[in-house]
N, C-alpha and C positions, 0 to 999 in steps of 0.2 A: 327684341319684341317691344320693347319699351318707346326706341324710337320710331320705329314702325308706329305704333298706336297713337302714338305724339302727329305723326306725320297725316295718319289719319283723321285724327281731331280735326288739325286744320284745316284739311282738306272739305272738313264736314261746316266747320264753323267759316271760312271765308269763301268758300265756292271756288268751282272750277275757274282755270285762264279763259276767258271767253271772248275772242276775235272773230270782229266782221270784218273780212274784204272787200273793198271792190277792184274786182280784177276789168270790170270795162264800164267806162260810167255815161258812153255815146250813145247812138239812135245806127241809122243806118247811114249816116252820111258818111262820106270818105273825108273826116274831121282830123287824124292824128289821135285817133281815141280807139279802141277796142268798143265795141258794141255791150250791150248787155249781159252783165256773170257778176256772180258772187261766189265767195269760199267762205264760209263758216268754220271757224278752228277752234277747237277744246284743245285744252293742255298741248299746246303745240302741233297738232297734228289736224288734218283738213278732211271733216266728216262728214259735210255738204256740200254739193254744188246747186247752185241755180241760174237757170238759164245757161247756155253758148253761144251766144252771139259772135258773132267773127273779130278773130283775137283774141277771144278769149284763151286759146288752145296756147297761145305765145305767154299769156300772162300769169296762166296756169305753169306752166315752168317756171317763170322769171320769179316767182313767189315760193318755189321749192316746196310747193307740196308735194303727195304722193297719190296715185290715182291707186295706191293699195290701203292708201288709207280710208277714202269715200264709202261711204255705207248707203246713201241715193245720190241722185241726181233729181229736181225740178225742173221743167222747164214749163214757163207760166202760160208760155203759146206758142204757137209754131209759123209766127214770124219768123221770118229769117234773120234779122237783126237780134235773136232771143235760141236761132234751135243751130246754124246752118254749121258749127263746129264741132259738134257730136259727132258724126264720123271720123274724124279727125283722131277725137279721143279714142272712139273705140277701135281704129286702129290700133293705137298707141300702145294699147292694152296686150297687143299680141307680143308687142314685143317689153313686158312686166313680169313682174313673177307675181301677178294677184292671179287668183284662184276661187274667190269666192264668188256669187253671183252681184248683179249690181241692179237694183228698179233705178228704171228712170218711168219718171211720175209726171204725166201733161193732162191734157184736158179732153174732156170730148169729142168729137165732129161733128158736123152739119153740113148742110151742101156745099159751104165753101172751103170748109176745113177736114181734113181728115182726122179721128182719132188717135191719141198716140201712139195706140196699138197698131193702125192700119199707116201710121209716119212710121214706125221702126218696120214693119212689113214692107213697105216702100223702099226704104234702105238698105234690109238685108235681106228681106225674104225672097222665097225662091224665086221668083220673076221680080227681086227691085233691084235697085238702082248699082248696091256692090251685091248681088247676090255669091261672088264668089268668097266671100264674110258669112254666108246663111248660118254659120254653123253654131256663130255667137247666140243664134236664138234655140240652141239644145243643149240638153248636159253633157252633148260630145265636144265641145267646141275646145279649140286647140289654146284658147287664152282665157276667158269666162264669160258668162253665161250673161246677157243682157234681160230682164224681167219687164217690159213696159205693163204700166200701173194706171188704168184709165180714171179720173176722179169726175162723176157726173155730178151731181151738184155743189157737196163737198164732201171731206173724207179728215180721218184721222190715223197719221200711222206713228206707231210707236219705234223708236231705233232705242241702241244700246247706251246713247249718250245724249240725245234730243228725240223729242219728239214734233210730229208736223199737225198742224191742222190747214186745210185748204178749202179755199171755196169757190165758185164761178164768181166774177165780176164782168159789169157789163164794159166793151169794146169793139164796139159797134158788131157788125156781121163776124168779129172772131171772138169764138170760145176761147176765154180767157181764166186763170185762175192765179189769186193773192193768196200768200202762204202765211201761215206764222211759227216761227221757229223756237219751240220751250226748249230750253235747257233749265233743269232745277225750278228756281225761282224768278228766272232773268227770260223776256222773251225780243223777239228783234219782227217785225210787222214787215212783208215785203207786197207794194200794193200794186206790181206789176201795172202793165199798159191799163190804164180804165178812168173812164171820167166820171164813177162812181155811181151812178145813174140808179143804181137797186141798194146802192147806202149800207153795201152788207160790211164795207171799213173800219165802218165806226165801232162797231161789236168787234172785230176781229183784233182791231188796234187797240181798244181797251187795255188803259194802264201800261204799255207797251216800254221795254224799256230803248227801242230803235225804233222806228218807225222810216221805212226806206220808202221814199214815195219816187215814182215819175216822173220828173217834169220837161215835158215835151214841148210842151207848147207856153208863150208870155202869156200873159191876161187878156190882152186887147185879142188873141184869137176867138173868132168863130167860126160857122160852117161846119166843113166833114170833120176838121180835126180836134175841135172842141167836142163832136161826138165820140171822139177816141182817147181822148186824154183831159185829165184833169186839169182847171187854169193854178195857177194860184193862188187863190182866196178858194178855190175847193180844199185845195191840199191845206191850208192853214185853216179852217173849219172842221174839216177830218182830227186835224191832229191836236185843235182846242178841246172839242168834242171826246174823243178817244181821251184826253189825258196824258197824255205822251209825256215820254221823258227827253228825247232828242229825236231831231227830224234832220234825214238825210236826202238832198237833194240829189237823184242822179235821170239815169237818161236823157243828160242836155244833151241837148240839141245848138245849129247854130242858129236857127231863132229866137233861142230860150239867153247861150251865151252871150254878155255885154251888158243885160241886159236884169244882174243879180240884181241893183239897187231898187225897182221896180218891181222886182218879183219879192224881196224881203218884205215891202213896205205894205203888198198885199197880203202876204202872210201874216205881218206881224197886229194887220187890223183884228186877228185873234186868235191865233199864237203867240205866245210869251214867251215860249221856252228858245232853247238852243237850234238856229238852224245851218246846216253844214253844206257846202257845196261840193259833192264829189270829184275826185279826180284818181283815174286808173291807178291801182296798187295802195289806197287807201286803206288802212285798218284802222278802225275804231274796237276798243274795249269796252265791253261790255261790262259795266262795274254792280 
């Protein structure tokens, strides 16, 4: 009992092991890179996912988690560089011994985007795409039970070992949404596709102790894709602003790659802190 109670102490007094991965740190291009995903890991074990972009589903093994460990799945939009590996998984699934049910958590629809409820009805339901899988959206289903979780402006859901808050962020014609990941006292900011436009980051990011930003696009972009994504001198205002503890660069791109010296220097006009360039199978601690 003694060291039980001992063990507990510390466990109370220095905080859980707190790992962020990135299992794909690219866009859509066919770069050598896995697309957009993250693994969020407490005491060794892999509690969230975000985003499946293509590769992900390879990188997701090659990192030895357990798809019986996941308690949700986010996916921040239903870009394909961001959703098109989730079948993949939920095959995967038939052949696991999980059993419990899983939310996967996206965003709303509009004319150009479907809901996530009406993407996973597309996938599995009775007239989509595997509908010979329908069964994953009942409590009859032969491996477990998929729950899709629509967030229209934004939402807060409580897990066993984090909790989420999300919200819409603007990205041009697609509903899009930024998550933020509490564990304890330690949070990690994911600001998905958005070139910030409705400013809802800066509150979200607030004291943050990650901050995972996008970066798709170099500085000198404009036009449609500076409607879509942040430059850098947004991201490094965000994350002045916010307060951040560390800023992670990912969803390079090969306009963005070659191209870090340039992008630091606009960040660093007012960011100070730590900035890190992603690359596939990354983990950072969450201290």
């Amino acid at each position: 009992m003694k060291i039980i109670s001992l063990l507990l102490f510390a466990t109370l007094l220095f905080g859980s092991k707190i790992e962020f991965e990135v299992l794909g740190s690219g866009g859509p291009e066919i770069d050598g890179r896995a697309s957009t995903s993250y693994l969020l890991w407490i005491e060794d074990k892999a509690r969230l996912m975000v985003d499946m972009g293509s590769g992900s589903m390879l990188r997701f093994e090659q990192s030895n988690a357990k798809l019986e460990d996941l308690e949700a799945v986010v996916l921040t939009h239903l870009h394909i560089d961001h959703s098109v590996d989730l079948p993949a998984f939920i095959k995967a699934g038939y052949f696991s011994s999980r059993k419990q049910s899983l939310d996967i958590i996206g965003p709303q629809g509009n004319a150009y985007f479907p809901s996530i409820n009406e993407f996973i009805h597309i996938l599995f339901g009775e007239h989509g795409a595997y509908r010979y899988m329908q069964d994953v959206l009942t409590q009859e289903s032969d491996s477990f039970t998929i729950v899709p979780l629509t967030v229209s402006t934004s939402m807060r859901k409580e897990y066993g070992d984090f909790s989420l808050e999300m919200v819409e962020v603007h990205h041009g014609i697609v509903p899009a949404l930024a998550v933020k990941i509490i564990i304890g006292q330690k949070s990690i900011v994911i600001s998905g596709d958005t070139n910030n436009a409705n400013h809802r980051l800066e509150k979200l990011a607030k004291d943050a102790d990650l901050f995972v930003a996008h970066h798709a696009i170099p500085q000198s972009t404009n036009g449609y894709a500076a409607q879509l994504h942040m430059s850098p001198a947004i991201i490094g205002a965000v994350a002045k602003k916010a307060h951040v503890k560390k800023l992670l660069l990912t969803h390079r791109m090969n306009r963005t790659i070659g191209h870090e010296k340039q992008t630091l220097r606009e960040i660093k006009k007012n960011y100070k802190g730590k900035v890190i360039f992603a690359e596939d199978r990354m983990k950072i601690q969450i201290k």
